[in-house]
KEVEX-299377 format. One record per residue (C-alpha): chain; residue in one letter; residue number from 1; z, y, x. Coordinates in pm, 1 decimal, m for minus. Example, Ala and Ser with C-alpha at 12.3 -4.5 7.8 and 13.67 -1.06 7.14 Angstrom:
2
{A, A, 1, {780.0, m450.0, 1230.0}} {A, S, 2, {714.0, m106.0, 1367.0}} 
//
This chain:
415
{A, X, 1, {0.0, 0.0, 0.0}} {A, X, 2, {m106.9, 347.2, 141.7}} {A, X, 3, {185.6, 580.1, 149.5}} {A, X, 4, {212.4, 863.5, m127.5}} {A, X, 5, {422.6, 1089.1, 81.7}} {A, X, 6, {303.4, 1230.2, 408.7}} {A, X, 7, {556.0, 1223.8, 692.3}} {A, X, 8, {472.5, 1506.7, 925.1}} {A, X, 9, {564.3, 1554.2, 1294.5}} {A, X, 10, {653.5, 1909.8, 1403.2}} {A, X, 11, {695.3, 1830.5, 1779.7}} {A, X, 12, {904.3, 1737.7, 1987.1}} {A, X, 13, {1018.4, 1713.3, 2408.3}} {A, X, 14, {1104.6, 1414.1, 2638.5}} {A, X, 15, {1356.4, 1426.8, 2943.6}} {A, X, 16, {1170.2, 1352.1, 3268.9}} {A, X, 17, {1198.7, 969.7, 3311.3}} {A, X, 18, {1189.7, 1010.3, 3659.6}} {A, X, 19, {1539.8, 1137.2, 3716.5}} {A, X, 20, {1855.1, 961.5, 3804.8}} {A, X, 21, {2102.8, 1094.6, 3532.0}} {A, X, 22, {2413.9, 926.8, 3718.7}} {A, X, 23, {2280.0, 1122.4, 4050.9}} {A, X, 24, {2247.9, 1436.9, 3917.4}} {A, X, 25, {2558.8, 1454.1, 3733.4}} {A, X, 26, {2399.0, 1406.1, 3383.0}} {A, X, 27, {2620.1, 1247.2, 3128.9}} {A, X, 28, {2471.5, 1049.0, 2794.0}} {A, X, 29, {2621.7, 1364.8, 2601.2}} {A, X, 30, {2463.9, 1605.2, 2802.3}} {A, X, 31, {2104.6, 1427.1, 2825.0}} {A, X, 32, {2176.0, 1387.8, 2458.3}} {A, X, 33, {2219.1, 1750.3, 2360.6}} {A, X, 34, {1966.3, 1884.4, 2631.3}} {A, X, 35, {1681.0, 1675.5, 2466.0}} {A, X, 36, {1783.9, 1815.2, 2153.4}} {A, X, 37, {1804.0, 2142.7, 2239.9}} {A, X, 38, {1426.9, 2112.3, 2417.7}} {A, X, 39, {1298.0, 1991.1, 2127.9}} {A, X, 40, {1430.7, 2250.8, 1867.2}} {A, X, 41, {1301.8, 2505.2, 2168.4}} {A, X, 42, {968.5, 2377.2, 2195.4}} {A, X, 43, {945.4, 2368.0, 1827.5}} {A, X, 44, {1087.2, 2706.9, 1786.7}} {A, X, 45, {1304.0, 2509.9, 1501.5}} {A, X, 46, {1693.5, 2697.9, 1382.2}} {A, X, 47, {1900.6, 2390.5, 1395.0}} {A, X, 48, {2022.2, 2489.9, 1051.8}} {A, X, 49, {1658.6, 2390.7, 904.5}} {A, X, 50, {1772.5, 2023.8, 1027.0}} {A, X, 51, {1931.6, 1816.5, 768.8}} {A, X, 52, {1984.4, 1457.5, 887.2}} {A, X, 53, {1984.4, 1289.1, 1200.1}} {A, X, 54, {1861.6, 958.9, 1394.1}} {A, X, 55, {1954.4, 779.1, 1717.5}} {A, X, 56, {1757.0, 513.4, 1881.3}} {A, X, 57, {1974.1, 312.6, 2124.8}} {A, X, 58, {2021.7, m29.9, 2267.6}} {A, X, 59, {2287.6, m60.1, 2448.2}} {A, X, 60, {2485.9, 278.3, 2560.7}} {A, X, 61, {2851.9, 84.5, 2465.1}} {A, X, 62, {2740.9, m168.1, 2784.2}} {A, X, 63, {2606.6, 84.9, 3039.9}} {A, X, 64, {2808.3, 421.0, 2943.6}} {A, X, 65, {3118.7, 252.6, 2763.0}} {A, X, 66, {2995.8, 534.9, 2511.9}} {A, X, 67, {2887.1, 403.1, 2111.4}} {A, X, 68, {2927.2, 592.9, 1808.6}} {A, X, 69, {2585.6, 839.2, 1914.3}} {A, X, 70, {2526.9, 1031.0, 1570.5}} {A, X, 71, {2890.1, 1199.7, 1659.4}} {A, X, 72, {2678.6, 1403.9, 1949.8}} {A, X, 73, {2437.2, 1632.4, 1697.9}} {A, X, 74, {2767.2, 1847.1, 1612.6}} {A, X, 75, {2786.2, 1946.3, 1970.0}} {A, X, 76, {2414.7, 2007.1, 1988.1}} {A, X, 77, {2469.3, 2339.6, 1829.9}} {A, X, 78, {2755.8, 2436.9, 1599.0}} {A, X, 79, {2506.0, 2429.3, 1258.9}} {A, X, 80, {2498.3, 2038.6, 1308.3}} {A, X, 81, {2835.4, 1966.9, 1293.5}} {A, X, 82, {2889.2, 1824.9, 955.1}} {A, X, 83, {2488.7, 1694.9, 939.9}} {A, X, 84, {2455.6, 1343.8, 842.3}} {A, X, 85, {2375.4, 1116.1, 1130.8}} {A, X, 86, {2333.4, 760.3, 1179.0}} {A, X, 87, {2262.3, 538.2, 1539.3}} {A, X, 88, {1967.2, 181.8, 1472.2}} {A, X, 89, {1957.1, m74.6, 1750.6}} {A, X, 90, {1674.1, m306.9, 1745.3}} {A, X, 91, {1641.3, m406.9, 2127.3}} {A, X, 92, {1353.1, m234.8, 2311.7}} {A, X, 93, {1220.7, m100.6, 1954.2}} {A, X, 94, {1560.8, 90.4, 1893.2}} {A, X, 95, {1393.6, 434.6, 1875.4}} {A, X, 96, {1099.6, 313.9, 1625.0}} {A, X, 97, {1386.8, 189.6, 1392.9}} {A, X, 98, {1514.5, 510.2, 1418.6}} {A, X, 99, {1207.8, 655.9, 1358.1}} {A, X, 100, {1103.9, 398.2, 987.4}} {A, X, 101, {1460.9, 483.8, 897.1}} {A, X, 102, {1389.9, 882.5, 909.6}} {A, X, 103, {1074.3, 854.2, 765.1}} {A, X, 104, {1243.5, 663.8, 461.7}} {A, X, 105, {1465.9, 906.6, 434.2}} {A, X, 106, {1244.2, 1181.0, 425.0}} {A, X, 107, {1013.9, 958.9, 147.9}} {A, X, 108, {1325.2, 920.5, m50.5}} {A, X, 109, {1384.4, 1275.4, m107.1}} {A, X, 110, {1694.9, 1300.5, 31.4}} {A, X, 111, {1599.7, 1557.4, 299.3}} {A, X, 112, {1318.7, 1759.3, 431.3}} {A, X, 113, {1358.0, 1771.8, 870.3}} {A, X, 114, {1518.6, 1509.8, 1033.0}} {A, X, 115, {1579.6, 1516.6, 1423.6}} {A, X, 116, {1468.4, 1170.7, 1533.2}} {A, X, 117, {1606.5, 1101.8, 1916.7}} {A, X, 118, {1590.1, 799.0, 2132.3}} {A, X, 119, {1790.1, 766.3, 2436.0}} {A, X, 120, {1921.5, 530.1, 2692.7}} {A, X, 121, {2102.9, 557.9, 3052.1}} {A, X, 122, {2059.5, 246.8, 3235.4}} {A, X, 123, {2021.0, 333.3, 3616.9}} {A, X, 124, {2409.7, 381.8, 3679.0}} {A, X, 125, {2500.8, m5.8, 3717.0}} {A, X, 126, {2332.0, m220.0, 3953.4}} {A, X, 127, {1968.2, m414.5, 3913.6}} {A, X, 128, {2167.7, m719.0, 3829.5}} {A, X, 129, {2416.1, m549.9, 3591.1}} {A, X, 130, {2109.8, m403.5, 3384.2}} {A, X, 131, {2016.1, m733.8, 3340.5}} {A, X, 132, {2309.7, m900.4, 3257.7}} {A, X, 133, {2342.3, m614.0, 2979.5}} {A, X, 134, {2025.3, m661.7, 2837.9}} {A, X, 135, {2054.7, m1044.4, 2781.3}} {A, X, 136, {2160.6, m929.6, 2409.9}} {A, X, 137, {1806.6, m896.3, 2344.5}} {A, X, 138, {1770.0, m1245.5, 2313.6}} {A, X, 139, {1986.1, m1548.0, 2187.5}} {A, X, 140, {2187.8, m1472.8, 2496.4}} {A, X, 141, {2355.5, m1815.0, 2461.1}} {A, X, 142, {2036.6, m2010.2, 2386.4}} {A, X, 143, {1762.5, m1926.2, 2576.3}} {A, X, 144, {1726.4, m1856.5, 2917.0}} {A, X, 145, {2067.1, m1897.4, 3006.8}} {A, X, 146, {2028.6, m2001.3, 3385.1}} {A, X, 147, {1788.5, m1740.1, 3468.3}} {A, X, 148, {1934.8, m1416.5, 3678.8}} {A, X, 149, {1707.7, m1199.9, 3564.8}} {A, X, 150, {1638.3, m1298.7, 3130.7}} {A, X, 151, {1303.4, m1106.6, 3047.1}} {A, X, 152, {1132.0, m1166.7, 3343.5}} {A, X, 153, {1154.0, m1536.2, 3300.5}} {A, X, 154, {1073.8, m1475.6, 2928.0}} {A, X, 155, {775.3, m1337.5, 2990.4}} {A, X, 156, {690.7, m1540.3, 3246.7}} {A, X, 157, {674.0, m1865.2, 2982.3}} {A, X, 158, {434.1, m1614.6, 2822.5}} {A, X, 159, {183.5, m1614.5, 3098.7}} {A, X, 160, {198.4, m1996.4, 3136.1}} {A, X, 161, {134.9, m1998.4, 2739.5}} {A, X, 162, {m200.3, m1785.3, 2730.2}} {A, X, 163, {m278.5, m1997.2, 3058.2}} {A, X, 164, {m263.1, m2339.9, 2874.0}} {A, X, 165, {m444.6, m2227.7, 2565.2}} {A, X, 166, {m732.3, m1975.4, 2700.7}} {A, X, 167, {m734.1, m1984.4, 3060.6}} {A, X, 168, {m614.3, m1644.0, 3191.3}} {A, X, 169, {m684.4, m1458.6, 3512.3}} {A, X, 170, {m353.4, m1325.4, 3755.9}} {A, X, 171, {m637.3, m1034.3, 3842.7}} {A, X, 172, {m669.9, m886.4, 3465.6}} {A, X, 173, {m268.6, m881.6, 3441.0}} {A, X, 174, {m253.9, m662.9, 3775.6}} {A, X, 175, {m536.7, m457.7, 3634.8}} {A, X, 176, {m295.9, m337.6, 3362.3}} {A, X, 177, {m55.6, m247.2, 3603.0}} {A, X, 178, {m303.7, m13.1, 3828.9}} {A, X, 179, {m443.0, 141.6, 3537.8}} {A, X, 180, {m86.1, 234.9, 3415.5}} {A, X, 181, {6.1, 346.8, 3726.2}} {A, X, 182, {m290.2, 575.3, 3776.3}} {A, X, 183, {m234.3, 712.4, 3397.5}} {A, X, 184, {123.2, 814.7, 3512.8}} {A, X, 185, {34.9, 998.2, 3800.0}} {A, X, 186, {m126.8, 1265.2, 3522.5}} {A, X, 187, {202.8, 1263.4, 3336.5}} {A, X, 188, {471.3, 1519.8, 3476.0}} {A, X, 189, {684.6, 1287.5, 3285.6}} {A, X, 190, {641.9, 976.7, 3476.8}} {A, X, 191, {938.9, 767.7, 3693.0}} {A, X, 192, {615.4, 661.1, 3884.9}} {A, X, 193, {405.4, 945.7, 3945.9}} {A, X, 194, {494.1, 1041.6, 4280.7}} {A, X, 195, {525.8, 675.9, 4404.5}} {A, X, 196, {311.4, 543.6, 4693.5}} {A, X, 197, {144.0, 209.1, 4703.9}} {A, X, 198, {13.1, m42.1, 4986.7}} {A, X, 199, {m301.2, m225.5, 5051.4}} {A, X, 200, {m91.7, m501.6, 4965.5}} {A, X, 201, {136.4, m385.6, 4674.2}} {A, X, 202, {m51.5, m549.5, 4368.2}} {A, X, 203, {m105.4, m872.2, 4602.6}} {A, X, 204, {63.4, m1186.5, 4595.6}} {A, X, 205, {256.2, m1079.4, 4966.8}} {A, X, 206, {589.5, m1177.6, 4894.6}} {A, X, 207, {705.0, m863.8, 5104.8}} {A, X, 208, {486.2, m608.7, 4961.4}} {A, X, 209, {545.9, m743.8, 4573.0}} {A, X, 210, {802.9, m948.2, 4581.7}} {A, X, 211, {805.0, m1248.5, 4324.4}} {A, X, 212, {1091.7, m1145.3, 4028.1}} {A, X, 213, {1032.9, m1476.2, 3856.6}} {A, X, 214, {760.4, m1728.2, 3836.2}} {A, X, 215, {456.0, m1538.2, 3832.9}} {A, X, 216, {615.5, m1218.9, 3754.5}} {A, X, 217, {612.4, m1002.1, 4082.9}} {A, X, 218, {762.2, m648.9, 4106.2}} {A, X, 219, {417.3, m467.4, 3975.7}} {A, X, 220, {402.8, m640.3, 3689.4}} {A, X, 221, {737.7, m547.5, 3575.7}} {A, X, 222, {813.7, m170.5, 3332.1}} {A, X, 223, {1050.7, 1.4, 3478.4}} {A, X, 224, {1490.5, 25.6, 3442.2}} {A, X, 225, {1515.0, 427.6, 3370.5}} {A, X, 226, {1698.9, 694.6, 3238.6}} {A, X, 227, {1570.6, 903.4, 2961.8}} {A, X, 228, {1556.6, 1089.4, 2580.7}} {A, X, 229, {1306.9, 1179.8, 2358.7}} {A, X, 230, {1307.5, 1361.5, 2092.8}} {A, X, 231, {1101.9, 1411.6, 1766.6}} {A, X, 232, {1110.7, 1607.8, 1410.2}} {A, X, 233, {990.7, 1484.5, 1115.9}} {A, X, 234, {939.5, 1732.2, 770.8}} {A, X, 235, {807.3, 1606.7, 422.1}} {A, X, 236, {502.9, 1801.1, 264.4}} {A, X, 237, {733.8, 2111.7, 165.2}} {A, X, 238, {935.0, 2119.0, 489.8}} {A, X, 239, {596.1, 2085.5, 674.5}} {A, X, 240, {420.5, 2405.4, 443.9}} {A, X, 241, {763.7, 2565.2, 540.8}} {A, X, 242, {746.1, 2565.4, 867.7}} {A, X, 243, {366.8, 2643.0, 913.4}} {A, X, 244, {415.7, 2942.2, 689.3}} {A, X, 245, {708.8, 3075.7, 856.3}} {A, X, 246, {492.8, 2969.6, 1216.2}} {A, X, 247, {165.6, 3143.2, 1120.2}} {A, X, 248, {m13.6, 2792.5, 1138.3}} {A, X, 249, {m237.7, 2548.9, 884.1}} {A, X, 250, {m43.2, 2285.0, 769.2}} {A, X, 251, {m361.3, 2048.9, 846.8}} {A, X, 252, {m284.5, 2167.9, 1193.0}} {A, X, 253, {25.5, 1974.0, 1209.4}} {A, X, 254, {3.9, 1537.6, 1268.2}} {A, X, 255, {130.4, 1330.5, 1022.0}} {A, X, 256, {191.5, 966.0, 988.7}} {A, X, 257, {m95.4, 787.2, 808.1}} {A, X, 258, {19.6, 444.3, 844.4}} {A, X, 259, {286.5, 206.4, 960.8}} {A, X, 260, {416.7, m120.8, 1034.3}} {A, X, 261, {744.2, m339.9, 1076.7}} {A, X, 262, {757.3, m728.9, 1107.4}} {A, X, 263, {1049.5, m905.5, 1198.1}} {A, X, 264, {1002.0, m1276.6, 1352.5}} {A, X, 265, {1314.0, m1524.4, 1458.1}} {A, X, 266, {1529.9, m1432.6, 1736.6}} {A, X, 267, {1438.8, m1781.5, 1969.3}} {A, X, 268, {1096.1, m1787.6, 2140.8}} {A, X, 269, {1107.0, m2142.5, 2071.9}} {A, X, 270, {1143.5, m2097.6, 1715.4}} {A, X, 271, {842.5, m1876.7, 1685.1}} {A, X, 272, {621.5, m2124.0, 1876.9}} {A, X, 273, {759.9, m2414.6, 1641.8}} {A, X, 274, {702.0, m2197.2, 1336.2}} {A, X, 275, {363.3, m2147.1, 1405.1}} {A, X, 276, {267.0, m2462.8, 1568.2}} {A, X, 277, {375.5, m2635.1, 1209.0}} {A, X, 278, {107.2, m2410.8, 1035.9}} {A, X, 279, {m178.3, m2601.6, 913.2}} {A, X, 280, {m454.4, m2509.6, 994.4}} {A, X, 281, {m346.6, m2346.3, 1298.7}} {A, X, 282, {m344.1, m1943.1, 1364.6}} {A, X, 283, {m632.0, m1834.9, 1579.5}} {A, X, 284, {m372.3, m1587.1, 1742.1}} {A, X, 285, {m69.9, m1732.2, 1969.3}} {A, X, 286, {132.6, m1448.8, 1738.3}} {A, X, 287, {40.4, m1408.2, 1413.1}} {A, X, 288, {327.8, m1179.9, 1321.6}} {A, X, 289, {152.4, m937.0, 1613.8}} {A, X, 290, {m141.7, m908.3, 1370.0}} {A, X, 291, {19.6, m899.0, 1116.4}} {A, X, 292, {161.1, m548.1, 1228.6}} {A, X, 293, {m215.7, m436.3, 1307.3}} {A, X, 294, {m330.2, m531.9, 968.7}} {A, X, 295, {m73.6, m384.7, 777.0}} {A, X, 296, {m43.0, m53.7, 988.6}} {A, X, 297, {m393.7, m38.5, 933.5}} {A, X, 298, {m412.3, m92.1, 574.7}} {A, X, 299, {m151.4, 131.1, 511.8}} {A, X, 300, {m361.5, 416.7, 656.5}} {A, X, 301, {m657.5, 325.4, 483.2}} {A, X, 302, {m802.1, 222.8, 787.1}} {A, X, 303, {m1064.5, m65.1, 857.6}} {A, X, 304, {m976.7, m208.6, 1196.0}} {A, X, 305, {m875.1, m38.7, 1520.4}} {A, X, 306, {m1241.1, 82.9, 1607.4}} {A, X, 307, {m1107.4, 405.7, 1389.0}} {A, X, 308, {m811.8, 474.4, 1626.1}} {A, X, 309, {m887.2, 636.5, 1926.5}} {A, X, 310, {m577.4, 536.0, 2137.2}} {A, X, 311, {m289.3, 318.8, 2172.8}} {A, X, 312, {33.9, 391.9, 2332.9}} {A, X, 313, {196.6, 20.5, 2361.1}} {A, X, 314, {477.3, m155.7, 2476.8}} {A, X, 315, {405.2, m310.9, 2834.0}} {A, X, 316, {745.1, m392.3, 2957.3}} {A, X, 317, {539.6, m664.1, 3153.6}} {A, X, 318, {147.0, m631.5, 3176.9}} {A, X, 319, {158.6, m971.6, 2998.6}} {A, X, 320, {300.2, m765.5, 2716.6}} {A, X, 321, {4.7, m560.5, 2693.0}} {A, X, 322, {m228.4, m806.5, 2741.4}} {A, X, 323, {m123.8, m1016.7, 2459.3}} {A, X, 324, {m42.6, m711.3, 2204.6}} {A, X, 325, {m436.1, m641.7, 2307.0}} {A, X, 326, {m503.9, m987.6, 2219.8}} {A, X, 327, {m435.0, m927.5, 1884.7}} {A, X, 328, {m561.2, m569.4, 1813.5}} {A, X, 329, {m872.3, m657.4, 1691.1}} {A, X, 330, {m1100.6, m537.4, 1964.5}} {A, X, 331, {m1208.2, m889.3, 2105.1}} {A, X, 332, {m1178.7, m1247.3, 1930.7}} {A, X, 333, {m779.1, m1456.1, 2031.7}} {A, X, 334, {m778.3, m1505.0, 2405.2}} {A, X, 335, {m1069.7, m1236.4, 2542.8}} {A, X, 336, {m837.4, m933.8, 2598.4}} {A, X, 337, {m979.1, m941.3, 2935.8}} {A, X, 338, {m1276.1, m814.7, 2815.9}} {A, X, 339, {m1142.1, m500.1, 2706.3}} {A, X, 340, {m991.6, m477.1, 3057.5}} {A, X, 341, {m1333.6, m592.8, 3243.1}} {A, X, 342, {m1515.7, m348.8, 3013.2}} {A, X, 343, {m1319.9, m48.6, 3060.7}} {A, X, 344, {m1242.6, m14.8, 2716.9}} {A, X, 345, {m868.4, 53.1, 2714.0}} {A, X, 346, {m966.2, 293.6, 3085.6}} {A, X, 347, {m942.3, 654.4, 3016.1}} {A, X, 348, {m1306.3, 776.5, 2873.2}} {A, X, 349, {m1312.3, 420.4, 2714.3}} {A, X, 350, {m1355.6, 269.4, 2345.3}} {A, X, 351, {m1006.5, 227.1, 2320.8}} {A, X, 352, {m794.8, 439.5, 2569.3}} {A, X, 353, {m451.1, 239.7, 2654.2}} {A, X, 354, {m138.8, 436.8, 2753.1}} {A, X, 355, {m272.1, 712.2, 2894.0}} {A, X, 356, {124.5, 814.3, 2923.2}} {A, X, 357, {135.5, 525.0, 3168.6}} {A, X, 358, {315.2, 367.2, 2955.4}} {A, X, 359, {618.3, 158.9, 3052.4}} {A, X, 360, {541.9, m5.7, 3393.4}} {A, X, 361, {382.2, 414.5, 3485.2}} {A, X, 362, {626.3, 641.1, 3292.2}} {A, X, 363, {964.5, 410.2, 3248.8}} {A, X, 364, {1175.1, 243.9, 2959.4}} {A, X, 365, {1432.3, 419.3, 2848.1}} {A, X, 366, {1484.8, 115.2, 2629.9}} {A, X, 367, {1635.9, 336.5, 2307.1}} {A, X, 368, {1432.1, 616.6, 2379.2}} {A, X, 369, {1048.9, 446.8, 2386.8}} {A, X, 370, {930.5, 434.6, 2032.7}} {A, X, 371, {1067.2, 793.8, 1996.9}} {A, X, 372, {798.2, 863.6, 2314.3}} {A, X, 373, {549.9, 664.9, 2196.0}} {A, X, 374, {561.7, 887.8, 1829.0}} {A, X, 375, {559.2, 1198.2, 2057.0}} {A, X, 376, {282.6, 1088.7, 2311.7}} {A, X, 377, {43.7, 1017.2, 1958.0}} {A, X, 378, {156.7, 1351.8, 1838.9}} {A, X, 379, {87.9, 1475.6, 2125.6}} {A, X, 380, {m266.0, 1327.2, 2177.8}} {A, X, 381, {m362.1, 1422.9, 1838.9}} {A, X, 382, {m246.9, 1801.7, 1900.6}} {A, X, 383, {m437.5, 1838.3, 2179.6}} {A, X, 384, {m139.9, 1840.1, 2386.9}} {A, X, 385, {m156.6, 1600.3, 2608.4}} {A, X, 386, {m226.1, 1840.7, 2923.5}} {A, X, 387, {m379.5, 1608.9, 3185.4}} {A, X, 388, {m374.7, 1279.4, 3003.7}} {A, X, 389, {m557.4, 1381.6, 2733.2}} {A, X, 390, {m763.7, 1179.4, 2533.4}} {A, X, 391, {m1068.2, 1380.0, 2478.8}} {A, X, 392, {m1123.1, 1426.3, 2012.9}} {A, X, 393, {m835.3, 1235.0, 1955.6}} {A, X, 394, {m747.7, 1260.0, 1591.7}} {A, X, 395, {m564.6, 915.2, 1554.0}} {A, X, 396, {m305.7, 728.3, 1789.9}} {A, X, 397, {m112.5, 419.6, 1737.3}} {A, X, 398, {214.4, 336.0, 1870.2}} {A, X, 399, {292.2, m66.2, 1914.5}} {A, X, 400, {685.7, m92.1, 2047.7}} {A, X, 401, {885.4, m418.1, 2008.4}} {A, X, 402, {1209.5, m574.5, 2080.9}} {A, X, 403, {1253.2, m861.2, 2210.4}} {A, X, 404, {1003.6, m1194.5, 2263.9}} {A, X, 405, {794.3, m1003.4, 2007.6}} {A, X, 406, {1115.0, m1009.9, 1752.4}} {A, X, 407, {1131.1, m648.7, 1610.5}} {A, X, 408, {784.3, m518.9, 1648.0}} {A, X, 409, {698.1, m144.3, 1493.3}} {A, X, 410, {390.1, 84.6, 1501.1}} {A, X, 411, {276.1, 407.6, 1367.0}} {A, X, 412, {m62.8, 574.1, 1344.7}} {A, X, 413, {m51.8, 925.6, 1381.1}} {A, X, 414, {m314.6, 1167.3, 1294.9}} {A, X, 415, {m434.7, 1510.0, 1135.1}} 
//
């Protein structure tokens, strides 16, 4: 069902992903409120106009000893203090639950702006202590259980999957990771875009890129990082509000034309089983993946992904990607690498993929990345996407999920 009730994005602003919050002194209240305050900035927003507020966060009570987030908007700025606010945790798609649940709100009437932020510290513990943390993710006492380091392993079985059924090249994963790479170096965003790389850094030298787990080396990896993003979202009349009292068109301003949200069991295993017991079988290894496509797309009237002129997607391993492409729509089950062979997901291509970087190029703040994802498409669509721009770009979907593809999420956001 297409949506009666447009969902508009004003704007937004994102931390830099690249800094070290613990290093500079930056507390998760302080990155909080500065985000916050960037945003209604760059928006030129009072922060009495804002009526209800969002948090996107995974796991802040494990690395900052710090829950309870909503509490934060009435330090933000004294006309929040009594403003309704609410934290969602859904794993790596944390911020795009945040973001359905302010939407709905929105829908319901209940409101007209809502601040939607996503944030997450995770540098200030130790590699192994991120990991241990983010075993939650997952049945943490059912799968995976020997393995130091959980999602690397994870994803690992999903290489070895797409290599039994299809056959599947190390070379197209590691393409993934350059392009990303060379995307973030255009993004004055990006954890990545001043880092340096070897003759032998996307090779299989154990000392250049070390092997994390199976075939999962360091390059093939999104990164642990520090971060916050903020968006707000207006109905119809809060949107005509604020491009009267801005001098602006209200067709100037993005809205949301479509979106998705499939859940799928917590084990891996019991998504395999699940669809291994389907007669006949899927033609995709995920059929819940496409599922999100087709109902995102369907939802904004849309006829398949050759009307969307970008995708800003969830590659916490290149794998990731490759299989979310896999099920796009752009190439029959098991020839993503042609979109990667082609060029089509390269920047000038058919389908232009995370020009951002993305999460291996501009970093995982693991609360705050469907919040950046919302903000990169609104910021594609705007024309502001400074050097990373997607030349006519009128319609961007996100893809973020949570998980071995558990909580999976996407918007399409247009004008």
């Amino acid at each position: 069902m297409i949506s009666k009730q447009r969902i508009y994005i004003l704007g937004g602003h994102q931390s830099d992903f690249s800094a070290n919050q613990l290093r500079q002194g930056v507390s998760l209240a302080q990155l909080f409120t500065d985000t916050v305050r960037g945003g209604l900035n760059t928006c030129q927003l009072d922060p009495a106009d804002i009526e209800v507020g969002h948090v996107g966060n995974f796991e802040s009570s494990l690395f900052c000893g710090q829950s309870h987030l909503g509490g934060f908007f009435g330090h933000v700025d004294p006309a929040m203090a009594n403003m309704p606010a609410m934290r969602h945790e859904a794993a790596c798609a944390s911020g795009s639950m945040a973001m359905l649940a302010a939407m709905a709100d929105l829908e319901a009437g209940r409101y007209q702006i809502a601040c939607v932020l996503g944030i997450e510290i995770m540098r200030n513990v130790s590699g192994e202590q991120a990991a241990t943390n983010l075993r939650g993710a997952a049945w943490a006492d059912k799968e995976w259980q020997k393995a130091p380091y959980l999602w690397p392993c994870a994803f690992d079985n999903m290489i070895d999957l797409y290599d039994a059924r299809y056959g599947l090249s190390k070379s197209h994963l590691t393409a993934i990771s350059e392009l990303n790479y060379n995307n973030a170096r255009k993004n004055p965003n990006a954890q990545s875009r001043v880092w340096q790389f070897g003759e032998k850094s996307f090779s299989d030298d154990d000392q250049a890129n070390p092997i994390i787990a199976g075939r999962i080396r360091r390059q093939d990896c999104g990164q642990i990082s520090d971060g916050a993003a903020v968006v707000f979202l207006a109905t119809q009349q809060g949107a005509q509000q604020y491009a009267k009292s801005h001098g602006i068109e209200l067709d100037s301003i993005p809205y949301i034309k479509g979106w998705g949200h499939v859940n799928a069991p917590l084990l891996f295993e019991e998504k395999l089983r699940l669809v291994q017991n389907q007669n006949p079988q899927p033609a995709h290894m995920f059929p819940h993946v496409q599922q999100l496509f087709q109902q995102t797309l369907r939802r904004a009237g849309m006829a398949n992904i050759d009307q969307v002129d970008g995708l800003e997607v969830h590659d916490c391993f290149n794998i990731t990607e490759y299989m979310i492409l896999d099920h796009c729509g752009l190439y029959p089950p098991g020839q993503a690498w042609r979109a990667i062979e082609s060029g089509d997901i390269a920047p000038g291509g058919r389908l232009p993929v995370n020009m951002s970087g993305g999460l291996i190029g501009l970093g995982h703040p693991v609360g705050a990345t469907g919040v950046r994802m919302a903000l990169d498409g609104y910021k594609q669509v705007s024309d502001r996407a400074g050097d990373y721009q997607i030349q006519g770009a009128r319609n961007m979907m996100t893809f973020n999920l949570g998980g071995s593809t558990t909580t999976c999420a996407s918007l399409i956001i247009g004008t």
